[in-house]
C-alpha positions, 0 to 999 in steps of 0.5 A: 514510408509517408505517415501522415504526409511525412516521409520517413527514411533512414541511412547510415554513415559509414566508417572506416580507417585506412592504411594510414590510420586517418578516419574516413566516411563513405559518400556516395553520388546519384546520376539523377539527381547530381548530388553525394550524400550519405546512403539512405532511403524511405522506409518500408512498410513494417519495417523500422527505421534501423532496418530500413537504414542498414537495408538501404546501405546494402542495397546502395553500396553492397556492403552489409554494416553493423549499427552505431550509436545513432546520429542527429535527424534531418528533417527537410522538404522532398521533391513533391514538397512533403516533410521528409525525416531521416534518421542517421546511424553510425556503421561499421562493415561486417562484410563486402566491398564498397560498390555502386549499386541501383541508383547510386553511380558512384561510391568515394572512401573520403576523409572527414575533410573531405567529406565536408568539402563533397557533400552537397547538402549542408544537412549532411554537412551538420550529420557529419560535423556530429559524426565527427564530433563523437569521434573525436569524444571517443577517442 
């Protein structure tokens, strides 16, 4: 949704732990435009940003998740040069497996580390590190 030139968006970090116990984060990757990033999308009219973020996520992964405490914002410049903010949640999954869906092509279970090192923008990068971070306070 654009209010006011500004584009508002919203997306989900998505955790899980695997069968060694280490914390990872889904990424996923966009054909068209190269890059791995956290599922996200604009908003809908009428709809809030908690909706749009835990839409995006089903409709980018399949995966229907359970908001978290939210995380950091990021606000940046789109393609057609307007002022973007998106707005971040932690999710748990409630049901459904990872999978490629629209124009997402490929979806990665990653760690932590790994995460840092596969995200293409340091904008996800500081999302991460704040992820990261609560966990680490968590535990």
């Amino acid at each position: 949704m654009v209010v006011n030139d500004a584009v508002r968006a919203a997306g989900g970090v998505i955790a899980r732990r695997n069968g060694r116990g280490e914390l990872e984060v889904l990424v996923i990757h966009r054909k068209a435009r190269a890059d791995w990033s956290f599922p996200k999308g604009k908003v809908e009219a009428g709809e809030s940003d908690e909706e749009c973020a835990l839409r995006e996520v089903a409709e980018e992964t399949g995966l229907r998740c359970a908001l978290g405490s939210e995380l950091p914002s990021v606000s940046y410049r789109d393609r057609k040069d307007r002022p973007k903010r998106v707005r971040y949640w932690e999710m748990t999954i409630l049901r459904g497996i990872a999978q490629p869906l629209n124009e997402v092509d490929a979806v990665r279970w990653v760690t932590v580390a790994e995460a840092a090192r596969t995200l293409t923008y340091p904008r996800d990068r500081e999302v991460l590190s704040a992820f990261a971070d609560g966990q680490i306070a968590q535990a």
